[in-house]
C-alpha positions as CSV (number, residue, x, y, z in Angstrom):
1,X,0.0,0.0,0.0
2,X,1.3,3.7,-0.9
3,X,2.2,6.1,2.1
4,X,1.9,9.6,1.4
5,X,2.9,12.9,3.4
6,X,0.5,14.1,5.7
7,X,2.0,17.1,5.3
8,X,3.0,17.6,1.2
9,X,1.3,14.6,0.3
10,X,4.0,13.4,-1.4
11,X,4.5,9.7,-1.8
12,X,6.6,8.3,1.2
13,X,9.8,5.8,0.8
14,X,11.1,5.9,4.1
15,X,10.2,7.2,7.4
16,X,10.4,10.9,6.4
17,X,9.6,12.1,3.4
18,X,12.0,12.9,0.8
19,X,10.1,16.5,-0.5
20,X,9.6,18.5,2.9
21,X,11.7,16.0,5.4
22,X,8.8,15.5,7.7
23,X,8.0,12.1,9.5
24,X,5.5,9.9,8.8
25,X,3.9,9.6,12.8
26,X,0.9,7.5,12.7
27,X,-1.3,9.4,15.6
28,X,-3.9,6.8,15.6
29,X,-2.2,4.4,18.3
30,X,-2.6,3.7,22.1
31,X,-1.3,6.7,24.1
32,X,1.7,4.9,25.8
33,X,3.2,4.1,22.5
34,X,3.0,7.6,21.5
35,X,4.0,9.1,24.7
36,X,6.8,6.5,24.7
37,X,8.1,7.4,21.2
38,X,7.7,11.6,22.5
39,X,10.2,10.6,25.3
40,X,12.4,8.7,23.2
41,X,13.1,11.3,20.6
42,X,13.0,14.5,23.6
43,X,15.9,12.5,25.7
44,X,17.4,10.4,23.1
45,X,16.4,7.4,24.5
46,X,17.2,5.0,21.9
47,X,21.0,3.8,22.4
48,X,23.1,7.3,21.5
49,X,22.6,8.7,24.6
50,X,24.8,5.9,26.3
51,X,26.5,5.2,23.4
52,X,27.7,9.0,23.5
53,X,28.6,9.2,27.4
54,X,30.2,5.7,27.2
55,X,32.0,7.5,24.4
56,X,32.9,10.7,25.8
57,X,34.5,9.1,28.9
58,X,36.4,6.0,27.7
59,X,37.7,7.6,24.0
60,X,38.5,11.1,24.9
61,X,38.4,12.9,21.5
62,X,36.3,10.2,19.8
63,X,33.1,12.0,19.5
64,X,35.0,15.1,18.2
65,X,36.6,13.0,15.8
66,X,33.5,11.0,14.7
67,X,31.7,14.5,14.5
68,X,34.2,16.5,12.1
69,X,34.2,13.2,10.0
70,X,30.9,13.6,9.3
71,X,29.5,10.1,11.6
72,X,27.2,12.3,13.3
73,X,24.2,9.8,13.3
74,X,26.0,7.6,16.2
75,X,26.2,10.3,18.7
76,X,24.1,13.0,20.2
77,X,24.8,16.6,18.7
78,X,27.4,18.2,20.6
79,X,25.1,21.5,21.5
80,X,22.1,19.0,22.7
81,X,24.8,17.2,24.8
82,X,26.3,20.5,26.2
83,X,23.3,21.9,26.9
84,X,21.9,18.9,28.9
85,X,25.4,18.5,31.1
86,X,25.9,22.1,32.1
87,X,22.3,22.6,32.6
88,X,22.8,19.7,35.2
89,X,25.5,20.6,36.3
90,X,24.5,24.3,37.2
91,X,22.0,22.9,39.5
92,X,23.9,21.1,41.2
93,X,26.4,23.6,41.6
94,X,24.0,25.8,42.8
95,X,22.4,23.2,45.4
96,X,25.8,22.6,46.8
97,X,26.0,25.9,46.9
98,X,23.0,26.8,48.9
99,X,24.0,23.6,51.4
100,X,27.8,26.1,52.2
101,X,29.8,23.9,50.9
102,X,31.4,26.4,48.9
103,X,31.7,29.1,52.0
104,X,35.3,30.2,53.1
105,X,36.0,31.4,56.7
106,X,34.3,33.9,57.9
107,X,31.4,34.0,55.2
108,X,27.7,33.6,56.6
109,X,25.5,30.4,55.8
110,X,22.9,32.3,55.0
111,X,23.3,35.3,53.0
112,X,26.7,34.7,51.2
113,X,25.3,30.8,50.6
114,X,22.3,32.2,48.8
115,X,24.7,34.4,47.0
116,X,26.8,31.6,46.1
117,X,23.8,29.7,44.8
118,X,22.3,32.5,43.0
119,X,25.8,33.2,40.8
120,X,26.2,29.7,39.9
121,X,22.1,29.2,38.9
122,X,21.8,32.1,37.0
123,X,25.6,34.3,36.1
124,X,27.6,31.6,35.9
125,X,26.3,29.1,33.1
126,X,25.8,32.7,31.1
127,X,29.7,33.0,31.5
128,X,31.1,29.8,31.0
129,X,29.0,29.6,27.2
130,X,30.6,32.5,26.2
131,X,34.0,31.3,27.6
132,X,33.5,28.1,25.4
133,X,34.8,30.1,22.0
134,X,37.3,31.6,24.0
135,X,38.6,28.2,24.8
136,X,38.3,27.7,21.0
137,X,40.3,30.6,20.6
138,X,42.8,29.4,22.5
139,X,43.3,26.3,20.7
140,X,42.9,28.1,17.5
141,X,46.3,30.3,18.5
142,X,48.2,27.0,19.5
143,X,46.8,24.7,16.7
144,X,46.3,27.4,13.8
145,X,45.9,25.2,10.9
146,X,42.8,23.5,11.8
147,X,39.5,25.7,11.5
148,X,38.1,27.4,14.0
149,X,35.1,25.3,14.0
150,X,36.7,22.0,14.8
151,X,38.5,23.8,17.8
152,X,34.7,25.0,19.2
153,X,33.4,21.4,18.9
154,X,36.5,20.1,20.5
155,X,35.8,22.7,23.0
156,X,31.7,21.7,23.8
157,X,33.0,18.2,24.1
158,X,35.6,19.1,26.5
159,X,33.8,21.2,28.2
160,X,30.7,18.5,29.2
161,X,33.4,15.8,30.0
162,X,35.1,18.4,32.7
163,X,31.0,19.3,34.0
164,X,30.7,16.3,35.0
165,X,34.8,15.2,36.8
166,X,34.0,18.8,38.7
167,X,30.1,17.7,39.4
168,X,32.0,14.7,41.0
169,X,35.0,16.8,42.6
170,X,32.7,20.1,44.0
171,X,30.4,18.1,46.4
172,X,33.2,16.4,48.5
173,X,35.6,19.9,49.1
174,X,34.6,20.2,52.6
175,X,35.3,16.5,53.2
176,X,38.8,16.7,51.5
177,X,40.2,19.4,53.5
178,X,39.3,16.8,56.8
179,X,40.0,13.6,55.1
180,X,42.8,12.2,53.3
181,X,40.4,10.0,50.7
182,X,38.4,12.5,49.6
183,X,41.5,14.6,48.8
184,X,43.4,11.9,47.0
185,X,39.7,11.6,45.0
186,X,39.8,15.0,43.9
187,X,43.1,14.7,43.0
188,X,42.6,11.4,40.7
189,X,39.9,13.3,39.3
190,X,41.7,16.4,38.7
191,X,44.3,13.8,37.2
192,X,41.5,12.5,35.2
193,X,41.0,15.5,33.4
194,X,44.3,16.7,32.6
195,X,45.4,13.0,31.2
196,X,41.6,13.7,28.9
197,X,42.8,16.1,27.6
198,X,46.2,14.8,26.5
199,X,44.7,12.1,24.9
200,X,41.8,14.2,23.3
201,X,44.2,16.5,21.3
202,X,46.3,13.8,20.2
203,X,43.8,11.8,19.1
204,X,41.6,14.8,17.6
205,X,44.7,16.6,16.3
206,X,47.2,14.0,15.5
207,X,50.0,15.5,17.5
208,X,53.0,14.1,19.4
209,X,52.3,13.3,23.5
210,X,54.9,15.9,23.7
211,X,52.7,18.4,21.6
212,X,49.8,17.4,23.3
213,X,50.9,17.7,27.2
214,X,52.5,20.6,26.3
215,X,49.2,22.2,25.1
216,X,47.6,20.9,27.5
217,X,49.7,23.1,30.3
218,X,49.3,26.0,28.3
219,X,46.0,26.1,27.4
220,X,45.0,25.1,30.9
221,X,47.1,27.7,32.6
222,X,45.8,30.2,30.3
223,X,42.0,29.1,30.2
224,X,42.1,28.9,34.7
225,X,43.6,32.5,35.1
226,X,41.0,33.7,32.5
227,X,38.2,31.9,34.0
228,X,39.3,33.0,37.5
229,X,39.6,36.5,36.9
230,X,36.2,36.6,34.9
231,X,33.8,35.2,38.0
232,X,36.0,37.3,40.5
233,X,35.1,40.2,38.5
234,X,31.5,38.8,38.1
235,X,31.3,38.0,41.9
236,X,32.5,41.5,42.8
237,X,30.1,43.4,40.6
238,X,26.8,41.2,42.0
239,X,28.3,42.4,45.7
240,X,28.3,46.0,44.7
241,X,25.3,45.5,42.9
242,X,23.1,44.0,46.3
């Protein structure tokens, strides 16, 4: 039996249709199979979502690879992906926040934890996206012969890897100034992170270890100061600004 469009009317030969890309969604079924195909296609449900995090954590570089090479069916789009980490992330942050985790001496669990919370909520996440082509930039200056564009996907992929090592290393900073576990964690994590990165460039980049540790110092050292002095300055005007 011929299928045609519901919306062009054209006649179908796959799942979407080939004139004005829409896809053929039979309506007429029981709810739960509709409501479980809604959920599948909203959070990706259907084997790239774990395929990408599997990916992202064990293959540092792979999915930027895959991405510029044009497999892009495999994995989830590196915005989507972003967007779903830091979003998490940010909340968590912020929750930590509110619980004074992130308090130094002297600060007050009330007003300066609500502070806290509300920068990394709402100031922060606004920060750190625009940060993300100034990390691009910074690879652009050290590796200046790729485009800019693979540098800011290498950089979204990056940058949900680290979300979620300092989603892991964030919670337990009260604990590893008291005991020696949590602090060796942290450090392995922190670890973690710099060895991804190593690994990501040379395998994204096809540099020397060399090259890539060497980058990875740099671009670091750079991208911390940078980071540092923006939410300092960030920090200082929302104090004035209360």
């Amino acid at each position: 039996m011929t299928r045609h469009c519901r919306n062009c009317d054209s006649v179908l030969t796959g799942a979407f249709c080939a004139a004005c890309g829409q896809k053929d969604l039979d309506l007429e079924r029981p709810l739960t199979e509709l409501l479980g195909e809604i959920i599948r296609e909203a959070f990706d449900i259907d084997g790239r979502a774990w395929r990408t995090a599997r990916t992202l954590f064990r293959h540092p570089g792979l999915l930027t690879y895959a991405y510029l090479a044009g497999k892009r069916r495999l994995y989830t789009p590196p915005l989507r992906l972003y967007l779903f980490i830091s979003v998490s992330f940010f909340i968590l942050m912020a929750w930590v926040a509110g619980q004074g985790v992130l308090l130094e001496p002297g600060q007050s669990p009330g007003a300066d934890a609500d502070r806290q919370a509300r920068f990394l909520a709402e100031d922060l996440p606004r920060l750190m996206f625009v940060l993300l082509p100034a990390f691009a930039l910074l690879l652009k200056i050290l590796l200046h012969k790729r485009l800019y564009f693979d540098h800011l996907i290498f950089s979204v992929h990056l940058h949900s890897a680290a979300y979620v090592v300092l989603a892991l290393m964030v919670p337990i900073e009260n604990a590893a100034a008291a005991f020696w576990p949590a602090l060796v964690a942290q450090a392995l994590l922190l670890s973690y992170l710099v060895i991804y990165m190593v690994l990501a460039l040379r395998r994204v980049y096809t540099t020397s270890w060399l090259g890539a540790a060497l980058r990875t110092v740099v671009i670091f050292s750079v991208y911390i100061v940078l980071v540092s002095a923006l939410i300092e300055g960030t920090s200082s005007f929302q104090i004035i600004s209360d």
